[in-house]
N, C-alpha and C positions, 0 to 999 in steps of 0.2 A: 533561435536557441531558447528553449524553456530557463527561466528563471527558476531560483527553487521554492519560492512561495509555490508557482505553478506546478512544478514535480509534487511538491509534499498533497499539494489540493487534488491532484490525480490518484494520488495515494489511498489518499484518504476515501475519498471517492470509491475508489476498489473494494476496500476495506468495508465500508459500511452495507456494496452491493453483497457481499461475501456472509457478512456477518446476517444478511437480510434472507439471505438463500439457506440459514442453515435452519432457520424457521417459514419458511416456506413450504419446503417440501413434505409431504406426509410423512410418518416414522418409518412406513415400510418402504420407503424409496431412498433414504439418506444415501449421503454419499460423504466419503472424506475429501473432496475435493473443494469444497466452501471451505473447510475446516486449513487445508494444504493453502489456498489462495490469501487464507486470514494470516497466514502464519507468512508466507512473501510479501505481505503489501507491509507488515507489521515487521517485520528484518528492512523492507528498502527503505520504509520510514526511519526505523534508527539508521541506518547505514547515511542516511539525509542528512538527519541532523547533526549527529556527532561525527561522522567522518568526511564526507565529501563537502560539507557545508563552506570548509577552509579553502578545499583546490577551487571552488566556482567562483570563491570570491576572488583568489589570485587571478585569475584568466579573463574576469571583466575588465574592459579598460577603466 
């Protein structure tokens, strides 16, 4: 079972790949799909923190 240090650091992880592909690719190829993956990894990062951060901790013994 992932810890959520470890969830958040996979997060983030996503995030900065996403964030790296929206200047990567040339203007004539963009896509909103870097843009749609920045916008998920940045909802499950809050969803992390403020919401599930309570049930993980209850469920550790």
């Amino acid at each position: 079972m992932l810890t959520v240090l470890d969830r958040l650091t996979i997060y983030s992880v996503l995030c900065i790949v996403c964030f790296g592909a929206l200047f990567v690719v040339p203007a004539s190829g963009w896509s909103l799909m870097p843009l749609l993956g920045m916008a998920a990894t940045i909802i499950g990062i809050w969803l992390e923190v403020f919401c599930w951060s309570g049930i993980s901790e209850e469920q550790e013994p």
